[in-house]
C-alpha positions as CSV (number, residue, x, y, z in Angstrom):
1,X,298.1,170.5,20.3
2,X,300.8,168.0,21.4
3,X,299.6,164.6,22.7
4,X,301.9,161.5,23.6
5,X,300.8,158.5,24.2
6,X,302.0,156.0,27.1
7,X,301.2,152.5,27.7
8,X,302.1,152.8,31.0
9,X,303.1,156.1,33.1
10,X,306.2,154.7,34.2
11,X,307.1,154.6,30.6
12,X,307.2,158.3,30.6
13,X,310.9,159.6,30.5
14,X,311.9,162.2,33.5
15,X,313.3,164.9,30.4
16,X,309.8,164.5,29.4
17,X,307.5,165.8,32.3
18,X,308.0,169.8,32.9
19,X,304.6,170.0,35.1
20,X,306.9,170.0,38.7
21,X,303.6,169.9,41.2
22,X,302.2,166.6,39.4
23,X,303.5,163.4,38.3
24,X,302.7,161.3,35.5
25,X,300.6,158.7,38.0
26,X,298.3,161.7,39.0
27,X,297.7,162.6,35.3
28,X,297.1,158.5,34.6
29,X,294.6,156.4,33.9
30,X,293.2,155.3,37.4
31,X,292.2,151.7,36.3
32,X,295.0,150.9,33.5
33,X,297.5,153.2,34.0
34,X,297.8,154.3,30.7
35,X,298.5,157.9,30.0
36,X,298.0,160.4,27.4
37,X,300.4,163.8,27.6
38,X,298.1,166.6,26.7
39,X,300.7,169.6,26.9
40,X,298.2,172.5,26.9
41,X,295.6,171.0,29.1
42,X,299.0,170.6,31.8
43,X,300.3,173.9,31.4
44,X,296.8,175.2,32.4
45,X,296.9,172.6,34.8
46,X,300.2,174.0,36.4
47,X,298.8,177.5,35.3
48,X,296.0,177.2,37.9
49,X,298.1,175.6,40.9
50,X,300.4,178.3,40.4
51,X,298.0,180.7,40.7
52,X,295.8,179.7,43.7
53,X,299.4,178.7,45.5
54,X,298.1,175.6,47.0
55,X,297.9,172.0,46.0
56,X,295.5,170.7,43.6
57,X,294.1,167.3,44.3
58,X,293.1,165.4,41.1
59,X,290.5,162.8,41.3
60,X,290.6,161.7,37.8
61,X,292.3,163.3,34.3
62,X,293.6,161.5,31.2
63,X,290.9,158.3,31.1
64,X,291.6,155.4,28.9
65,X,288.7,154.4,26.6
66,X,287.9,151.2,28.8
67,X,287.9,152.6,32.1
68,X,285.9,156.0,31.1
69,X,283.0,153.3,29.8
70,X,283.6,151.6,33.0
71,X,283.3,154.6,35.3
72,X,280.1,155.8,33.5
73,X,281.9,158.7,31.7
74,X,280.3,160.7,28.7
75,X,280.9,158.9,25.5
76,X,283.2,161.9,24.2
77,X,284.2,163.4,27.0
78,X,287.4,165.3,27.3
79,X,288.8,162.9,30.3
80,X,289.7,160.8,27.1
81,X,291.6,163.3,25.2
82,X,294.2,164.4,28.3
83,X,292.2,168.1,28.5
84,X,289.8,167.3,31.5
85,X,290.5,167.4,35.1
86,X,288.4,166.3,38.4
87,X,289.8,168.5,41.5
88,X,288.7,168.3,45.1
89,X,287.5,170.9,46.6
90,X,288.7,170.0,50.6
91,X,291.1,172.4,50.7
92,X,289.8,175.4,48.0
93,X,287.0,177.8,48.4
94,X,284.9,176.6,45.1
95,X,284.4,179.8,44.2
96,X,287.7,181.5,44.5
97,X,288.7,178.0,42.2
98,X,286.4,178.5,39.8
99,X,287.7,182.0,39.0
100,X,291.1,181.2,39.4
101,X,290.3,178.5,36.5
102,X,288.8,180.6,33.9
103,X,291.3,183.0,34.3
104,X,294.2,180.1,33.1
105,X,291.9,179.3,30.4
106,X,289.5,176.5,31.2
107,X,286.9,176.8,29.7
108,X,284.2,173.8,30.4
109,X,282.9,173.6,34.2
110,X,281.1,170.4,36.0
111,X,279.9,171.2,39.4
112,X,279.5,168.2,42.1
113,X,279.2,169.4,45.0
114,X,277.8,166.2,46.5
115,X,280.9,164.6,45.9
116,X,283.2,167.8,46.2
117,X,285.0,168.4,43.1
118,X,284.6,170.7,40.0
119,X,285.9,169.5,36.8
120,X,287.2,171.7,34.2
121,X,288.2,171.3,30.9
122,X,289.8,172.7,27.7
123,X,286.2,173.4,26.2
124,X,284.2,174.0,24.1
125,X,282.5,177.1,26.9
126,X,279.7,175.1,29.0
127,X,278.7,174.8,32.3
128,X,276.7,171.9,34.2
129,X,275.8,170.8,37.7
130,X,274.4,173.0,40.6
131,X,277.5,175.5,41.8
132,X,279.0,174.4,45.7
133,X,277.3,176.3,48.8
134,X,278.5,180.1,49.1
135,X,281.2,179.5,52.2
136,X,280.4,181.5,55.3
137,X,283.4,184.3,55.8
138,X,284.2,184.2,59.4
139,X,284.4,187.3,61.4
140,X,286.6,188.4,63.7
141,X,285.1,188.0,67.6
142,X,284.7,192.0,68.7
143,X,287.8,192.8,71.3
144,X,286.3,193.2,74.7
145,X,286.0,196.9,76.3
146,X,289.9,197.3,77.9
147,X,289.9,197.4,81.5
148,X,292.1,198.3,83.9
149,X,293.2,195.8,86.4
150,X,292.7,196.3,89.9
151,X,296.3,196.8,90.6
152,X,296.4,199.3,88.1
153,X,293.2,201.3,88.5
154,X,293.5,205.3,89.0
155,X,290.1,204.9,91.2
156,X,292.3,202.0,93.3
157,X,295.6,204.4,93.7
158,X,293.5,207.4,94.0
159,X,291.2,205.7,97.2
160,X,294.2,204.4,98.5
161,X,296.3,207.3,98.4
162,X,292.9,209.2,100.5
163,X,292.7,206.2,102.9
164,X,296.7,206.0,103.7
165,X,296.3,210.2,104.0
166,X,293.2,209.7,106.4
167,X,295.4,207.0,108.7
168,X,298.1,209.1,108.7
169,X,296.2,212.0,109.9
170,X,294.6,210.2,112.5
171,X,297.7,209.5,113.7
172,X,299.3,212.6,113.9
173,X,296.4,213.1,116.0
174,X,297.0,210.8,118.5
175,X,300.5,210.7,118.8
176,X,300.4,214.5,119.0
177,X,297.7,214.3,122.1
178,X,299.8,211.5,123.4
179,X,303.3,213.8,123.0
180,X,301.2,216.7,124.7
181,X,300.0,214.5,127.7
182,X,303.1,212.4,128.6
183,X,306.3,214.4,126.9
184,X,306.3,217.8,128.1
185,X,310.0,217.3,127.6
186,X,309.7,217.9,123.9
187,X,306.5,220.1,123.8
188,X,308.5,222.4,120.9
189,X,307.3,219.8,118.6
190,X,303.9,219.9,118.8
191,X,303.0,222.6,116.6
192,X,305.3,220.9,113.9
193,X,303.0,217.5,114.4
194,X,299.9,220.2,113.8
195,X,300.9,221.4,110.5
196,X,301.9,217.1,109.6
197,X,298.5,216.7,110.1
198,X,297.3,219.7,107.5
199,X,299.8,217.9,105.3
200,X,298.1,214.1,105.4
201,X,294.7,215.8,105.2
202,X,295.8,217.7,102.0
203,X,296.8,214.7,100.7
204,X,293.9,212.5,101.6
205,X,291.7,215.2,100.0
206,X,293.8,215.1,96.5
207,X,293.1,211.4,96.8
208,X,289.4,211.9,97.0
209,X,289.1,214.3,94.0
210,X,291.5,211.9,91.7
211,X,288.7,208.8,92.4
212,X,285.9,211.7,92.0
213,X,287.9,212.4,88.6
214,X,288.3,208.6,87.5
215,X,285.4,207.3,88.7
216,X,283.8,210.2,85.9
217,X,286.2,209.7,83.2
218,X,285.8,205.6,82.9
219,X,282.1,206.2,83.1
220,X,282.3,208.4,80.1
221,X,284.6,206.4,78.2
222,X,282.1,203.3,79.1
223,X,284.6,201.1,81.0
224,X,282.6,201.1,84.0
């Protein structure tokens, strides 16, 4: 194991730290500033943030023998040796961390879920503390049934295809008893006007049987 020892993290050369998502003020001391290098306890360290692929916020590592007595730490705990870490859990599902951590290599395990970290350490294998809430996975909302617009609607186009037919038929009616009445001039056309008619009634009635036919296809596909 390879341990250096800094006064002061500022101390520590740039050649010196190979651990590029941390610095040598998060590995610290938090109340003296004194830090201790422990080289396998980083690599895991750098190990794990690789391997999740998001940052890793550390609360507290390397702890100097004054400040761990001050902060209530265990009297050999591995804070004081460089191999302990305290990471907040805001942006990590705990247990996806957890796994992520024993499969790097740590191999002690503190659970605070009160406070929201976990620590881990370099070992020996233990576990302590009651594990964070299982998170809720959210599902997707279910899509609404697909409608057709108004616009768009075969029972629309098909009822106003029949209505438009039924006008026009009318129509022809009228402007054929009109013609019959008033224009005996051009009475050749009338039977021409008669068949129109057939024509917009043929027309109207293709109209009714496509919103007969929509109407029963949306009903059986449940979008009515």
């Amino acid at each position: 194991m390879t341990n250096t020892f800094y006064a002061h993290w500022r101390d520590v050369p740039d050649a010196a730290w190979r651990w590029p998502n941390f610095s040598p003020a998060e590995i610290a001391c938090r109340g003296t500033g004194k830090l201790l290098v422990n080289e396998p306890a980083l690599d895991r360290l750098q190990a794990l943030r690789d391997r999740l692929g998001k940052p890793l916020i550390v609360r507290s590592a390397y702890r100097s023998t004054e400040h761990n007595k001050a902060v209530g730490g265990a009297k050999h705990s591995k804070h004081l040796e460089g191999a302990a870490f305290d990471i907040a859990m805001e942006n990590h599902d705990p247990a996806v961390f957890e796994a992520a951590a024993r499969a790097v290599g740590f191999l002690g395990f503190g659970f605070y879920p009160r406070s929201g970290f976990i620590h881990v350490d370099l070992g020996p294998a233990r576990q302590w503390g009651e594990r964070f809430p299982v998170q809720a996975t959210a599902f997707a909302a279910e899509a609404p049934p697909v409608r057709e617009s108004l616009a768009e609607s075969r029972t629309m186009k098909g009822g106003g295809a029949a209505g438009v037919a039924t006008l026009g038929a009318a129509g022809v009616e009228v402007a054929q008893d009109v013609l019959a009445e008033t224009q005996s001039a051009i009475l050749p056309l009338v039977p021409y006007l008669d068949a129109l008619r057939w024509v917009f009634i043929a027309v109207a009635l293709g109209g009714i049987a496509v919103t007969i036919y929509a109407r029963l296809d949306d009903w059986r596909q449940g979008l009515r």
